[in-house]
C-alpha positions as CSV (number, residue, x, y, z in Angstrom):
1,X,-14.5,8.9,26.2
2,X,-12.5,12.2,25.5
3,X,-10.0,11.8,28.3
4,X,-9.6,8.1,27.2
5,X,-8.7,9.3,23.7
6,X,-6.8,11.7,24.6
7,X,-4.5,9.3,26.7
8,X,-4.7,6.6,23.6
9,X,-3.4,9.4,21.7
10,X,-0.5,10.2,23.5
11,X,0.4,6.4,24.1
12,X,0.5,6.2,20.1
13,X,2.6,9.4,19.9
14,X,5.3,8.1,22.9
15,X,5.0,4.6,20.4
16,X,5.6,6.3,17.2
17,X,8.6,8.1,18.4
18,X,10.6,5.1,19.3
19,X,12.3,3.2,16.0
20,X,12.1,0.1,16.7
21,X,14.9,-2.7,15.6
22,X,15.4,-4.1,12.1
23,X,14.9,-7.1,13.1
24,X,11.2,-6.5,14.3
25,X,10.6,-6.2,10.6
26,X,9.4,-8.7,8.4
27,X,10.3,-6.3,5.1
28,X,11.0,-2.8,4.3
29,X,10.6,-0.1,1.6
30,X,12.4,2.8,1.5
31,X,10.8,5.5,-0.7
32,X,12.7,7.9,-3.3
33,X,10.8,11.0,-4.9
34,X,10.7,10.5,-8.5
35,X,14.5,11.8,-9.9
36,X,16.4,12.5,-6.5
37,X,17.6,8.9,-5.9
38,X,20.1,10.0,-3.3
39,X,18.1,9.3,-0.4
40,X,14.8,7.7,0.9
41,X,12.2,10.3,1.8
42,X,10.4,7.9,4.2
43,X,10.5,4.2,5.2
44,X,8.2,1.3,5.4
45,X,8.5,-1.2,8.2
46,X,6.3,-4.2,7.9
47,X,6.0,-6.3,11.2
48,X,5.2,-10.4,10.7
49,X,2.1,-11.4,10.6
50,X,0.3,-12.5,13.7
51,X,-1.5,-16.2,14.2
52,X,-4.9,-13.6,14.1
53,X,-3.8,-12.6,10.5
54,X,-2.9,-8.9,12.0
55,X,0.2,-6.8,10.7
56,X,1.4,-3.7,10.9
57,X,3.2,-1.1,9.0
58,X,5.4,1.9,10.3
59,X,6.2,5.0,8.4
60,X,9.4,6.6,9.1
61,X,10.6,9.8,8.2
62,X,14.6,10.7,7.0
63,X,14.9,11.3,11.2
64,X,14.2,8.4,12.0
65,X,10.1,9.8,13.6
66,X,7.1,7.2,12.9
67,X,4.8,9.8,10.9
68,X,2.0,7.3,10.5
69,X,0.8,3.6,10.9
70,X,-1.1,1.6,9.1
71,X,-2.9,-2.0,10.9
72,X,-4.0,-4.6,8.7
73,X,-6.1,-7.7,9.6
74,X,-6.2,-10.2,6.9
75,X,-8.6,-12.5,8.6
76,X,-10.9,-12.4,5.7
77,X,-8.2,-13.6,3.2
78,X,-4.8,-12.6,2.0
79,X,-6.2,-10.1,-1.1
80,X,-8.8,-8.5,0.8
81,X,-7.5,-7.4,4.1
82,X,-9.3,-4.5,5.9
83,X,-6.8,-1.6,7.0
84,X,-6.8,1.8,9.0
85,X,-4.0,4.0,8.0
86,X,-3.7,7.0,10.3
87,X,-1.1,9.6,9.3
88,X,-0.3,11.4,12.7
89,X,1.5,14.6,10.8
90,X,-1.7,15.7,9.3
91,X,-4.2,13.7,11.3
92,X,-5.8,12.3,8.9
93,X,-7.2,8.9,8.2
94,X,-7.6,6.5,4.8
95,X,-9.4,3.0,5.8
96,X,-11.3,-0.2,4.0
97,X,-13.3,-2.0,6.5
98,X,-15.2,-4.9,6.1
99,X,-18.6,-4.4,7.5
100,X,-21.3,-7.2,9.3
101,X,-23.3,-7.3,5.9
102,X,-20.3,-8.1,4.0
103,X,-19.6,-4.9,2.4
104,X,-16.7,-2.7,2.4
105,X,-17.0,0.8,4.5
106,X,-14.7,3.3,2.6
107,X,-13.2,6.2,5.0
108,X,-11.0,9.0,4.5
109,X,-10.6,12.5,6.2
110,X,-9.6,13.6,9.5
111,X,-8.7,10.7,12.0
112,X,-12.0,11.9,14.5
113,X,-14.8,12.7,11.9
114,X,-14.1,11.2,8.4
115,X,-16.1,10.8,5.4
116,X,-17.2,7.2,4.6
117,X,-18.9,5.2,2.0
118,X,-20.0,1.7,1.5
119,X,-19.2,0.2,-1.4
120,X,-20.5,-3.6,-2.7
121,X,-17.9,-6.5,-3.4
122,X,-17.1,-7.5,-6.8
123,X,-15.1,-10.2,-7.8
124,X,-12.3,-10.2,-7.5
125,X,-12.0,-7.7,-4.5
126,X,-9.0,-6.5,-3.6
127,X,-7.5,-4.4,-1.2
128,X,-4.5,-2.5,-0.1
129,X,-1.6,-4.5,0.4
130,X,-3.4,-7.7,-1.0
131,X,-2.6,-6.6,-4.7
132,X,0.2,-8.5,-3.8
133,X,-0.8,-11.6,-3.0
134,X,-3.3,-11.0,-6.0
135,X,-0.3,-11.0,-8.6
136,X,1.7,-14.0,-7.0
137,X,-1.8,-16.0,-7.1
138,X,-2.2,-14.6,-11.0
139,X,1.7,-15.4,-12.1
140,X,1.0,-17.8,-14.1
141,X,-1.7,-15.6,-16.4
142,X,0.2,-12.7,-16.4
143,X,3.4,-14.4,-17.9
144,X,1.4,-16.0,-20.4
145,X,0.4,-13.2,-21.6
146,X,-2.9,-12.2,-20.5
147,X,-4.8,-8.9,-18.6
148,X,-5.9,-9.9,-15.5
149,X,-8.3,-7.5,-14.3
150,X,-9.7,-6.8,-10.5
151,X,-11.4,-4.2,-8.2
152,X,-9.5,-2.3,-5.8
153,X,-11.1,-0.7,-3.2
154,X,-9.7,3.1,-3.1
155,X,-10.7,5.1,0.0
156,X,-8.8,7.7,-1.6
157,X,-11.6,8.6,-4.2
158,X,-14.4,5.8,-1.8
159,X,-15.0,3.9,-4.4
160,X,-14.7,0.4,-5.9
161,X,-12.2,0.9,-8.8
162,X,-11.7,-1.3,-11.6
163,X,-8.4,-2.3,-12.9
164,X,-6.4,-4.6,-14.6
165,X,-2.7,-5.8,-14.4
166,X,-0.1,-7.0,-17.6
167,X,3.4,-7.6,-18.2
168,X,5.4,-5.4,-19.6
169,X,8.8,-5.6,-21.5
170,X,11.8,-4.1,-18.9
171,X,12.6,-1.4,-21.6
172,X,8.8,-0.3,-21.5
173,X,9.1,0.2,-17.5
174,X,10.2,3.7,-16.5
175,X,11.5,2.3,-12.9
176,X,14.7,3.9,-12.3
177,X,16.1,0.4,-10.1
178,X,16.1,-2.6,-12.3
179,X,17.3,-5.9,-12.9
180,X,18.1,-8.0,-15.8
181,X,16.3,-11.1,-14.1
182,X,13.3,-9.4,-13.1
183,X,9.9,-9.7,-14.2
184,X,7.9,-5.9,-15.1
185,X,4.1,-5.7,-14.5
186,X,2.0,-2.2,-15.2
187,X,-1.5,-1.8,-13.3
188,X,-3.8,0.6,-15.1
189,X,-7.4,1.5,-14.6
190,X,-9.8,-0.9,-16.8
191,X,-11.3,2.2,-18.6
192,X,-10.3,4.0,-21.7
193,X,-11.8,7.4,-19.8
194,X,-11.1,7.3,-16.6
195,X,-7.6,6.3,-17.5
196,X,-7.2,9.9,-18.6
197,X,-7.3,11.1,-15.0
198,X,-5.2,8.3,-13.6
199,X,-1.3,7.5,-13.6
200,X,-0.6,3.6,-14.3
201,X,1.2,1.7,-11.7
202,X,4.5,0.2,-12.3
203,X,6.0,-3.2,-10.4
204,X,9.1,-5.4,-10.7
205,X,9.2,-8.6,-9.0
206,X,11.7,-11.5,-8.3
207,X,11.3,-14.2,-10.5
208,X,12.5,-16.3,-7.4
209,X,10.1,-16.3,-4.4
210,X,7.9,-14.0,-7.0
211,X,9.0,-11.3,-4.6
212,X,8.0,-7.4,-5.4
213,X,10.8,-5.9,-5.3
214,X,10.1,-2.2,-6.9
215,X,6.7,-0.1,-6.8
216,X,6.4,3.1,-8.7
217,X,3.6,5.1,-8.5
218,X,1.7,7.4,-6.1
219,X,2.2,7.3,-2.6
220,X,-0.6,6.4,0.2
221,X,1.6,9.0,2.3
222,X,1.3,12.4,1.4
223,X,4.3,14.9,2.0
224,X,4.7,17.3,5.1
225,X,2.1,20.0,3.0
226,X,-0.6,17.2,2.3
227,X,0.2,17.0,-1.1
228,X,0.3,13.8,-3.1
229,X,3.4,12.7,-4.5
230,X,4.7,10.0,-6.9
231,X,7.6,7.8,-5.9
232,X,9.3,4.8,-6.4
233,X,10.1,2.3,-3.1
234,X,12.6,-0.4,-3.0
235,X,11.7,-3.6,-0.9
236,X,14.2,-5.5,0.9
237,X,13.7,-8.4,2.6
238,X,15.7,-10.5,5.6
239,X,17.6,-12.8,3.1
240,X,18.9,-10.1,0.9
């Protein structure tokens, strides 16, 4: 089992080192840090989906290096996906996996020996990227005016966290890229203490297509020291 994982492991390295083309992407993201918006401190590439419901995402560093990837399988619905993010900098490892009993495992830690807890679903369960799918399939609520709340599985903290999503006035959005014709959401824990120990999320979509087009907030990738770090990442998609 060692020798096989240590050959998997250098197979992901050799993969992770080669950029691939722009046109193996289905969208990407390029990430500023909060007040230097001169240039992108990492990239995400998100391949097409596959016929299984799998899809990746590639993290690229300023030279061009894959520094982690993250594999999503959405076979159990487009706001719940399971996913394994493995950040091969600092070998570690966030993941949400659905188990047989149809619970969510929560991981996080080093990539060999992390620590995991299983959390129950509530309704309605959402995960990773699936927030967005979650707000397309809420438009209509949201721009009538009303909180729409959810659970978002967080492996960060491995727990089931409850939150809840609203429009929000363009001036009231502190996203440094806007548009005129866009429509501003904020996501914020449900919880008037907890809230306290949590930053709010801030989103800007397309009114065409209902496209996100800005996220600000913190990052799933950490920076070369491990730290967390808040930034905002601009999505661009084929037909832009």
């Amino acid at each position: 089992m060692f020798s096989r994982t240590v050959s998997l492991g250098a197979l992901a390295s050799l993969l992770l080192s080669v950029p691939a083309m722009a046109s193996d992407y289905r969208v990407t993201g390029k990430a500023y840090a909060l007040g230097n918006w001169q240039s992108p401190v990492y990239e995400e590439r998100y391949t097409p989906r596959t016929q299984e419901g799998r899809a990746e995402v590639h993290y690229v560093d300023v030279e061009e290096e894959r520094i982690a990837l993250k594999t999503l399988d959405y076979s159990r619905g487009d706001i719940h996906p399971s996913y394994r993010l493995e950040d091969h900098r600092l070998d570690r490892l966030w993941a949400a996996e659905w188990s047989s009993d149809d619970r969510i495992t929560l991981k996080r830690g080093d990539i060999s020996s992390p620590e995991t807890e299983t959390v129950t679903v509530k309704v309605p369960q959402v995960i990773d990227a699936g927030f967005d799918p979650f707000i397309q399939q809420s438009w209509d609520s949201l721009l009538a005016g009303d909180r729409v709340t959810f659970h978002f599985a967080f492996p960060n903290r491995l727990t089931n966290v409850k939150l809840r999503a609203e429009q929000i006035r363009a001036d009231d959005s502190p996203l440094h890229h806007k548009k005129s014709d866009w429509v501003y959401f904020r996501i914020r824990v449900d919880s008037a203490l907890l809230s306290l120990f949590a930053d709010d999320l801030y989103l800007a979509y397309a009114k065409d297509g209902k496209r996100l087009m800005v996220f600000r907030g913190r990052s799933n990738i950490p920076d070369e020291n491990g730290e967390g770090r808040d930034v905002e990442i601009r999505y661009h998609y084929p037909s832009d």
